[in-house]
C-alpha positions in Angstrom: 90.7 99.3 119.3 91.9 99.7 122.8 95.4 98.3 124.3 93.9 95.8 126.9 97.1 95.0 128.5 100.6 97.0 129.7 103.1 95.5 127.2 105.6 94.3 129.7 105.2 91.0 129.3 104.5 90.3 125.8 107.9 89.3 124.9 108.0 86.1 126.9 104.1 85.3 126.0 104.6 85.5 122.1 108.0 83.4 122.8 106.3 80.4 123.5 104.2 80.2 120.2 108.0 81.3 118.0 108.7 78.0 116.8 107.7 76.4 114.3 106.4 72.5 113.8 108.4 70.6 110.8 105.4 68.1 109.9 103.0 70.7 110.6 104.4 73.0 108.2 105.0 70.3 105.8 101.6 69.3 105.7 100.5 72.6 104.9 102.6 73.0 101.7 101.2 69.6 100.5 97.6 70.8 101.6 98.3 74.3 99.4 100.4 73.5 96.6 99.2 70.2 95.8 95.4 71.7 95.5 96.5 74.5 93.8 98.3 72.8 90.6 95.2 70.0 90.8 92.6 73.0 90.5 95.3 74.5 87.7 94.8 71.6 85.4 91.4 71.1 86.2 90.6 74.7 85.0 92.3 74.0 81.9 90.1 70.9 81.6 86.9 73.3 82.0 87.9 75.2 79.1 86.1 72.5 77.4 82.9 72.6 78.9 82.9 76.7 79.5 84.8 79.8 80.6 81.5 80.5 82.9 83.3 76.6 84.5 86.3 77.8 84.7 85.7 81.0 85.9 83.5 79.5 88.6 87.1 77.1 89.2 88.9 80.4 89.5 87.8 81.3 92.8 88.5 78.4 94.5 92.0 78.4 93.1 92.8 82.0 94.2 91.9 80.9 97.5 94.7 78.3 97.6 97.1 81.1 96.0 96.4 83.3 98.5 96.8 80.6 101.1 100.6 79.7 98.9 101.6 83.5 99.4 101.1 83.3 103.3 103.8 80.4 103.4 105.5 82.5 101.2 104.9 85.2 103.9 106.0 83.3 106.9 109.1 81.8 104.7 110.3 85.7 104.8 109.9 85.9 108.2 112.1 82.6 108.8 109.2 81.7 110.7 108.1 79.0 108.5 110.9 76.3 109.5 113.1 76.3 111.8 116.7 75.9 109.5 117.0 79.2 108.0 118.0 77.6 104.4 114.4 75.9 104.2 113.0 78.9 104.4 114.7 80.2 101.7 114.6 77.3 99.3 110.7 77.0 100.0 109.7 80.7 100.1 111.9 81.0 96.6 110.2 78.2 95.0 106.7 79.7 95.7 107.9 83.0 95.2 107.4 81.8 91.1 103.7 80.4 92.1 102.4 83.7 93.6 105.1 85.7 90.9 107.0 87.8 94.1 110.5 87.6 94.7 111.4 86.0 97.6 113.9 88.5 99.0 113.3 92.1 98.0 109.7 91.3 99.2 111.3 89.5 102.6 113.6 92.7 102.7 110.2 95.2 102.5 108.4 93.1 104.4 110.4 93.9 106.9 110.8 97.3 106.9 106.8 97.2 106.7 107.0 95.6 110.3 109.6 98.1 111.7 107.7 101.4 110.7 104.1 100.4 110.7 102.4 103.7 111.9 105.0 105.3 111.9 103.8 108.8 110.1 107.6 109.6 109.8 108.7 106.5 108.5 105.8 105.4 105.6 106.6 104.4 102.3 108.1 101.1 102.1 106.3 98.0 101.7 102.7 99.5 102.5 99.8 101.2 101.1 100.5 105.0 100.5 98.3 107.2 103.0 99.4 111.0 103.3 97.9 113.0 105.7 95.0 115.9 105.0 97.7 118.5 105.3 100.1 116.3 103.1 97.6 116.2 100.6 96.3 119.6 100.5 100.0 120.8 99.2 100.2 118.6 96.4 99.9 119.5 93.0 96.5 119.1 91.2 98.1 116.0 88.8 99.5 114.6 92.3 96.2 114.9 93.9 94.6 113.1 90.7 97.1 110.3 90.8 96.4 109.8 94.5 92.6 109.5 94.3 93.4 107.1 91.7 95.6 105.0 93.9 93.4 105.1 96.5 90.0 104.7 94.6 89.1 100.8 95.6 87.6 100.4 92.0 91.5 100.3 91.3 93.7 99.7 94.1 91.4 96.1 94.8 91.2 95.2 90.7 93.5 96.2 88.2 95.9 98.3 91.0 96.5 94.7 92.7 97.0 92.8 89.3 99.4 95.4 88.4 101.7 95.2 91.5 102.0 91.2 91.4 102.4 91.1 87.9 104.1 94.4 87.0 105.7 95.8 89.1 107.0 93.2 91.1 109.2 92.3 88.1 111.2 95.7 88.8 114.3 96.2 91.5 112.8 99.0 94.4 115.2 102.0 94.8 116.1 100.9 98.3 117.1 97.2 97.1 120.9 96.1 97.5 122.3 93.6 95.3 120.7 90.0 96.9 117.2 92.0 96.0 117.9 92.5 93.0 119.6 89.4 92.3 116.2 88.4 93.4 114.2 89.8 91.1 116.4 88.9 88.2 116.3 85.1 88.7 112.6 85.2 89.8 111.8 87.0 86.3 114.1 84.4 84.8 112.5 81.2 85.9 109.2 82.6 85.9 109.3 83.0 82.2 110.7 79.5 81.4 107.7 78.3 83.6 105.5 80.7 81.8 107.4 79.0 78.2 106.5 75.4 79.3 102.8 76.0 80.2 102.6 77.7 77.2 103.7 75.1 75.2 102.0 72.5 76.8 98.5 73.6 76.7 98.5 76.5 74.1 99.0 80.2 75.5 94.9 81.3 74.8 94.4 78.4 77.5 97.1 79.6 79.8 95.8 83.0 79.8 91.9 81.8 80.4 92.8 80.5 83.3 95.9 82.5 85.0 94.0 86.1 84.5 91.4 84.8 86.4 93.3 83.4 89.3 95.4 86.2 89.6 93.0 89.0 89.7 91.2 87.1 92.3 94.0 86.4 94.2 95.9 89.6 94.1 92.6 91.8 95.2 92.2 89.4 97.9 95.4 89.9 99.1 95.9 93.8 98.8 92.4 93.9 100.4 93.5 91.8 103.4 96.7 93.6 103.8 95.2 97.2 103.5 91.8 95.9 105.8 95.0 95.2 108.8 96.1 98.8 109.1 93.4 100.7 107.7 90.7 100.4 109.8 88.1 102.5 112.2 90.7 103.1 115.1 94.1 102.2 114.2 97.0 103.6 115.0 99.3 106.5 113.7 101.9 108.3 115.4 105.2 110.5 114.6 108.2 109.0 115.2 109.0 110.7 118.2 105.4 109.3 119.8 105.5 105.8 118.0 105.7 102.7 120.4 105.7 99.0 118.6 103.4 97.5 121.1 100.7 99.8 120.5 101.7 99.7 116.4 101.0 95.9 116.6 97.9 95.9 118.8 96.5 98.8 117.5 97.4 99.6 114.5 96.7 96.2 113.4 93.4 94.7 113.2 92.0 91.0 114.1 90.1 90.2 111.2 87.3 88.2 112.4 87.1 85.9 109.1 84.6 82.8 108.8 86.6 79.4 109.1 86.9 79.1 105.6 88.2 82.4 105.2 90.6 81.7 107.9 91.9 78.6 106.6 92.0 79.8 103.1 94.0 83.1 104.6 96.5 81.6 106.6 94.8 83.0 109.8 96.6 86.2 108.9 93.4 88.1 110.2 94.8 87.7 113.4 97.5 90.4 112.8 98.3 92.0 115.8 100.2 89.2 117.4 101.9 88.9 114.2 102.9 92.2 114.1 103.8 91.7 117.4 106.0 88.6 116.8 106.6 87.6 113.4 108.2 84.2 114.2 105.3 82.9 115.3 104.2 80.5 112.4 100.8 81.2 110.7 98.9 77.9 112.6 99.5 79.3 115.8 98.6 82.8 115.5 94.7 81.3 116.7 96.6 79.7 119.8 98.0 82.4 121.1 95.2 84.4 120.7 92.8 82.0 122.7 95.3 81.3 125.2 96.1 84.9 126.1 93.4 87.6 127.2 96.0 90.3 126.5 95.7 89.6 122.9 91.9 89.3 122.3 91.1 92.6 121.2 87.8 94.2 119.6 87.1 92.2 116.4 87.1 93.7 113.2 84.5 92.3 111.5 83.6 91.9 107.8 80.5 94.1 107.8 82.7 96.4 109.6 85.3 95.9 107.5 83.8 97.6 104.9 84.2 101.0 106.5 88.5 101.2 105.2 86.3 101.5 101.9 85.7 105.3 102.6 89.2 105.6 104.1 91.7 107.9 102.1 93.6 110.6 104.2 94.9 110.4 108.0 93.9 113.3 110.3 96.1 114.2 112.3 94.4 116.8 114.5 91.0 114.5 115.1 93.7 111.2 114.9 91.9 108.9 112.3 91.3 107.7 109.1 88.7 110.0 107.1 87.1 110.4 103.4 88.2 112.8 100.9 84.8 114.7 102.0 86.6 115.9 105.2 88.6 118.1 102.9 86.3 120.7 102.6 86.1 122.0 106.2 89.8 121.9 105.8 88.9 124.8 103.0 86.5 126.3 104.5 88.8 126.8 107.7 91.6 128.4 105.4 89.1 131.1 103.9 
């Protein structure tokens, strides 16, 4: 991916796509919530007739979770409404649907946008990536735990399941007390909701059907977010090299998703202009990218996509992504 443009004047051009539309976002809470809880019951419903039915019901209801957490997203971002309490009342209250709390994840989140290729500045709301040279020093049980981390058969499964479910109930070190105030009343309500479901349609029902969704819905979304940065050509620099503009555009990938997909998603695929300006609501993120040449980059397609599969080290003498197999002319240099 190629910067197409000098970045001079992509302040003023993402400006004009920074506010948000009341009815529009509106709308889209009806058209994702409302769905979501139908689908909810209806799964319970298919219980009846079979788990293959309500594992079949699963998938579509992920979909609208995953399409829940990117109003939740763009609620962290303030870029959801335009009164700065909405946001916060809205993206709390889904917070408990997709089980994140609303402001230690707004507060990584943002840190995530700040340092995003930074090599000097990694750690915080992303998916660990240490370099070859990082990774060679690293203590065999490190090493092990890193391959695990990074093996897709986890990270996009049971890796994803355990962040949203797990460890999302926990404070991070760098939280101050509104984060973890956070946390505590998002655990809190979450297990009274958790209680009354429970109690209403009996806890083997409850499980039959949330497992499902969630595992769906969490690997989709750690897959989507780690498919935006790790990609054939992105961007990594040290601090002292890093510039945002090429962070956002190239560092970030547009996810050429099929409609569905896209509607389903949020149009978060287009995520270099909203690295590049996370104001800019998720509904007009395909605006601005057909209405400015600057921002209509190489596609990252799905078959191509499948590439960050392989990915597990950055190299920072050849300046990509690479396998674990590029390790052994690393060894073979050293003997």
């Amino acid at each position: 991916m190629t910067e197409k443009n000098s970045p001079v004047r992509w302040q003023a051009i993402v400006a004009r796509y920074a506010m948000p539309d009341t009815w529009h976002s509106v709308w889209q809470i009806l058209n994702s919530v409302v769905p979501f809880i139908a689908m909810w019951a209806l799964m319970v419903v298919s219980l009846r007739v079979g788990f293959w039915l309500t594992l079949l019901l699963a998938f579509p209801s992920a979909g609208f979770m995953v399409r829940m957490f990117i109003i939740f997203h763009d609620c962290c971002h303030g870029s959801f409404f335009r009164d700065h309490r909405a946001n916060e009342i809205v993206g709390s209250l889904l917070g408990l649907l997709v089980m994140t709390p609303f402001y230690q994840w707004k507060h990584d989140h943002a840190i995530h946008h700040a340092t995003a290729g930074d090599l000097d500045r990694r750690g915080t709301g992303d998916v660990l990536t240490l370099t070859v040279k990082e990774y060679l020093t690293l203590p065999w049980y490190k090493k092990f735990g890193y391959r695990i981390l990074r093996n897709p058969l986890i990270l996009f499964t049971v890796g994803s399941f355990i962040d949203f479910v797990i460890l999302q109930r926990f404070a991070t070190p760098t939280a101050g007390k509104r984060e973890r105030t956070s946390v505590v009343w998002t655990n809190v309500a979450l297990a009274a909701l958790v209680i009354i479901l429970m109690r209403t349609v009996g806890w083997q029902a409850f499980l039959l059907v949330e497992i499902p969704i969630l595992l769906i819905a969490t690997s989709a979304g750690v897959w989507l977010f780690y498919v935006q940065h790790n990609f054939e050509g992105t961007y990594w620099a040290r601090h002292d090299q890093w510039e945002f503009f090429k962070a956002s555009v190239n560092g970030s990938s547009f996810y050429k998703l099929p409609g569905i997909l896209n509607w389903f998603t949020g149009n978060i695929g287009y995520h270099h202009i909203h690295h590049l300006s996370p104001k800019i609501p998720n509904y007009k993120l395909p605006v601005a990218y057909r209405e400015n040449p600057v921002f209509q980059i190489q596609p990252l397609t799905i078959p191509k996509s499948l590439k960050s599969l392989g990915y597990r080290l950055w190299d920072e003498e050849q300046k990509m992504l690479v396998g674990f197999n590029v390790l052994r002319n690393y060894r073979s240099k050293s003997l």
